[in-house]
N, CA, C and O atoms as CSV, one atom per row, in Angstrom:
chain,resi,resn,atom,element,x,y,z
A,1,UNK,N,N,51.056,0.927,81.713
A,1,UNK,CA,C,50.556,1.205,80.377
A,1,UNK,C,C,49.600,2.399,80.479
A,1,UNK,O,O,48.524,2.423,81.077
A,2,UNK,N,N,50.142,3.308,79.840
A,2,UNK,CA,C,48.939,4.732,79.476
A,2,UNK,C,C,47.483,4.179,79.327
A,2,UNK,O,O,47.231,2.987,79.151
A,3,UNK,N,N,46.675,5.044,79.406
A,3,UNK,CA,C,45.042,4.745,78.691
A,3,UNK,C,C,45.201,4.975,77.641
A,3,UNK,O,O,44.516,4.287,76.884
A,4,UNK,N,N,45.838,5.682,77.185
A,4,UNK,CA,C,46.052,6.026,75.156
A,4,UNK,C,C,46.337,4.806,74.654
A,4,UNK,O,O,45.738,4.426,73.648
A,5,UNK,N,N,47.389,3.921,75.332
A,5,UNK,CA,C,47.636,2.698,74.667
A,5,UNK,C,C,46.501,1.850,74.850
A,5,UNK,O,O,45.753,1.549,73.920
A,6,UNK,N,N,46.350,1.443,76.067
A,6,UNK,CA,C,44.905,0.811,76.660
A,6,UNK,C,C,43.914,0.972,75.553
A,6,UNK,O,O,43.250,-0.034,75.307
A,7,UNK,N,N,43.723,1.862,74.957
A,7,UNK,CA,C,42.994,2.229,74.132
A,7,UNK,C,C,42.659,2.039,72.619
A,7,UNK,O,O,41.590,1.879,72.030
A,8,UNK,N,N,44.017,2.119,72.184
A,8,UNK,CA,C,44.747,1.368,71.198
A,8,UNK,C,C,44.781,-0.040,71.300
A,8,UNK,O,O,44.025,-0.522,70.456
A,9,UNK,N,N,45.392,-0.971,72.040
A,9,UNK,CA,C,44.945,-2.414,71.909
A,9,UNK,C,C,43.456,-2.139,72.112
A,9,UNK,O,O,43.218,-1.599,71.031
A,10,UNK,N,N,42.196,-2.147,72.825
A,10,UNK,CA,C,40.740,-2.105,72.593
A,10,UNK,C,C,40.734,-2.316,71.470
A,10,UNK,O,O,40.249,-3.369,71.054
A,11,UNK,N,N,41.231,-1.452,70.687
A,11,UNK,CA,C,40.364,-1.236,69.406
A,11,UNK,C,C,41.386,-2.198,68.661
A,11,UNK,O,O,41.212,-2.173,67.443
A,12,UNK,N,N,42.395,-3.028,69.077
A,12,UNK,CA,C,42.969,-3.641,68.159
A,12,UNK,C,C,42.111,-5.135,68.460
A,12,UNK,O,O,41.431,-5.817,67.694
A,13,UNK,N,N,42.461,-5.323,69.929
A,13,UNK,CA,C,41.069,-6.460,69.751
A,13,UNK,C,C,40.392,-6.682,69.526
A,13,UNK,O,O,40.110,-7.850,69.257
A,14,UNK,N,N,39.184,-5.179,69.433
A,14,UNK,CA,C,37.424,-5.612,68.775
A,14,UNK,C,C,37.765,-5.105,67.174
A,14,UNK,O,O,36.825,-4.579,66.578
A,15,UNK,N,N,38.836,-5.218,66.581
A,15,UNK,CA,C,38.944,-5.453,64.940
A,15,UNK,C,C,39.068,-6.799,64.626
A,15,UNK,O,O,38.460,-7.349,63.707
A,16,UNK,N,N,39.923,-7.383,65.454
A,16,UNK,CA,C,40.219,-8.832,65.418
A,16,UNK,C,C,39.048,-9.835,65.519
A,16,UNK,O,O,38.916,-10.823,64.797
A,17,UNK,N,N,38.165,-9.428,66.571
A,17,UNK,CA,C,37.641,-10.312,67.184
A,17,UNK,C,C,35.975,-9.826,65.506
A,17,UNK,O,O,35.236,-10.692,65.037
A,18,UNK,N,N,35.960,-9.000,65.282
A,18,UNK,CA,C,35.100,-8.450,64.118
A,18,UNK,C,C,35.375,-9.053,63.063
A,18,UNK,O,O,34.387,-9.492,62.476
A,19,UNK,N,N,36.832,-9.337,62.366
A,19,UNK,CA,C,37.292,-9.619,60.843
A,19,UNK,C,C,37.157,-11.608,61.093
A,19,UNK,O,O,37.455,-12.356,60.163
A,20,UNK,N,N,36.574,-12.272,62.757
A,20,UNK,CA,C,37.152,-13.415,63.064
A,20,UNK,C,C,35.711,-13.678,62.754
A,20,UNK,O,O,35.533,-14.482,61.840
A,21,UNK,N,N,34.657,-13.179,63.312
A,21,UNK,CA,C,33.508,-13.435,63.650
A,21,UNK,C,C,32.491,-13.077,62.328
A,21,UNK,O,O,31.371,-13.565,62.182
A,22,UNK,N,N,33.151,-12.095,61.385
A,22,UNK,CA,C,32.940,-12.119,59.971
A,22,UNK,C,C,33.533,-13.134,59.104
A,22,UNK,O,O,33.356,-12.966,57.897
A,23,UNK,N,N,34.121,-14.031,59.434
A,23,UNK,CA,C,35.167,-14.936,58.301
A,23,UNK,C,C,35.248,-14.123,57.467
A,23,UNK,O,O,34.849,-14.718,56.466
A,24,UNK,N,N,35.557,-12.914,57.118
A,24,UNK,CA,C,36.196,-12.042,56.062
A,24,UNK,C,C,37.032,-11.487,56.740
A,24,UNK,O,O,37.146,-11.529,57.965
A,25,UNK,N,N,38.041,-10.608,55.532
A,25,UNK,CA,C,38.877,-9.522,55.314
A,25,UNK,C,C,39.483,-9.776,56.282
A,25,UNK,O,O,39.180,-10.741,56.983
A,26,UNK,N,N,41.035,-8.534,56.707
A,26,UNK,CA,C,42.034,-9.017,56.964
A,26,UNK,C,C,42.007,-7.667,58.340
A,26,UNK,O,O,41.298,-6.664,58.256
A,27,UNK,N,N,42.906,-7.958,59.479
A,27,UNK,CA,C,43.042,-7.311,60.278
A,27,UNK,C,C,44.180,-6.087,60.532
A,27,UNK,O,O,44.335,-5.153,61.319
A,28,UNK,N,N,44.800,-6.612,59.502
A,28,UNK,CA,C,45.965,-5.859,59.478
A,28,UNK,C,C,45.893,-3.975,59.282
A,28,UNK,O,O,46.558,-3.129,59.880
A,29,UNK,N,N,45.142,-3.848,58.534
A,29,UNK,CA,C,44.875,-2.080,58.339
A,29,UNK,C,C,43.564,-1.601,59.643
A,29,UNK,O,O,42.835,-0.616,59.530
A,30,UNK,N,N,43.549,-2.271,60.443
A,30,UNK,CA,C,42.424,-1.843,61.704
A,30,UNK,C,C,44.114,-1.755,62.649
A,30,UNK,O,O,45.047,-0.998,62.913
A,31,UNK,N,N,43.736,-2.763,62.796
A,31,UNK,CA,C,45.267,-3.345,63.920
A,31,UNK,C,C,46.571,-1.687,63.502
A,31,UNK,O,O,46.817,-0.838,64.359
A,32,UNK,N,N,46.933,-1.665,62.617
A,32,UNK,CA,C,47.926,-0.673,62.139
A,32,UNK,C,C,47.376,0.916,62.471
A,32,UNK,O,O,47.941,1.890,62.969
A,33,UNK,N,N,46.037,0.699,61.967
A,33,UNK,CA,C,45.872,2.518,62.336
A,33,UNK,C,C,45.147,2.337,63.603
A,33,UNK,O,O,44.286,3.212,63.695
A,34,UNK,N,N,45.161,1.289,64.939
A,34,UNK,CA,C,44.715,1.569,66.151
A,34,UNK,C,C,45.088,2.849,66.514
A,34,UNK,O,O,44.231,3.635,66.917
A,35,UNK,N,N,46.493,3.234,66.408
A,35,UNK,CA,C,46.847,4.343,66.927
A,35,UNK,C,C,46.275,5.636,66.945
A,35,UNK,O,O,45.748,6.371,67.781
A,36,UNK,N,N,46.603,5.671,65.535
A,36,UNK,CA,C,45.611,6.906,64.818
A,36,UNK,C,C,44.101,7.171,64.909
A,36,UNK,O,O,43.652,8.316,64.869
A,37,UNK,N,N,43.481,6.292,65.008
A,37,UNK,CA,C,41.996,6.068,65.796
A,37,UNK,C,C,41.955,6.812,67.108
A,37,UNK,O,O,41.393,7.877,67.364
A,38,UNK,N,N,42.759,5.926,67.976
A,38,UNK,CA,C,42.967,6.395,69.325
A,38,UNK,C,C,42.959,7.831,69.204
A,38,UNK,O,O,41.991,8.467,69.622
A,39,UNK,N,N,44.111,8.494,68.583
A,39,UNK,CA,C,43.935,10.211,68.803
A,39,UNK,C,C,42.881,11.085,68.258
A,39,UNK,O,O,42.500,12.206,68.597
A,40,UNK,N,N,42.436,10.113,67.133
A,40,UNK,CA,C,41.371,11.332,66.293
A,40,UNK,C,C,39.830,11.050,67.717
A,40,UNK,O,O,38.972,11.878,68.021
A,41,UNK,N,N,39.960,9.991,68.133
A,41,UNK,CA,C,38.563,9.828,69.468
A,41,UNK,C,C,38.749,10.460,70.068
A,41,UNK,O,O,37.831,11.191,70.440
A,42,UNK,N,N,40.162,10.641,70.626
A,42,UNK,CA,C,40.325,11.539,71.950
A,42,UNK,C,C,40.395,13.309,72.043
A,42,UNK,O,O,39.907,14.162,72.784
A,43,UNK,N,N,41.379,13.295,70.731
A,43,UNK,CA,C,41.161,14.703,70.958
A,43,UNK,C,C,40.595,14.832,69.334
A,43,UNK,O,O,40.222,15.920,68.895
């Protein structure tokens, strides 16, 4: 597994583990633009 992906799940887990530990809102639009996160951090 790349670090780009590596990177991408991170941030899909600490959305999850954020929307769980808030009993609010939904994970689905964190989880979906992990990707896009990932590239706008990196480059």
């Amino acid at each position: 597994m790349s670090s780009r992906q590596e990177l991408a799940n991170a941030i899909r887990v600490l959305s999850m583990d954020a929307v769980q530990k808030a009993k609010s809102g939904h994970p689905g639009a964190p989880m979906g633009m992990a990707d896009i996160a990932e590239v706008l951090w990196r480059d």
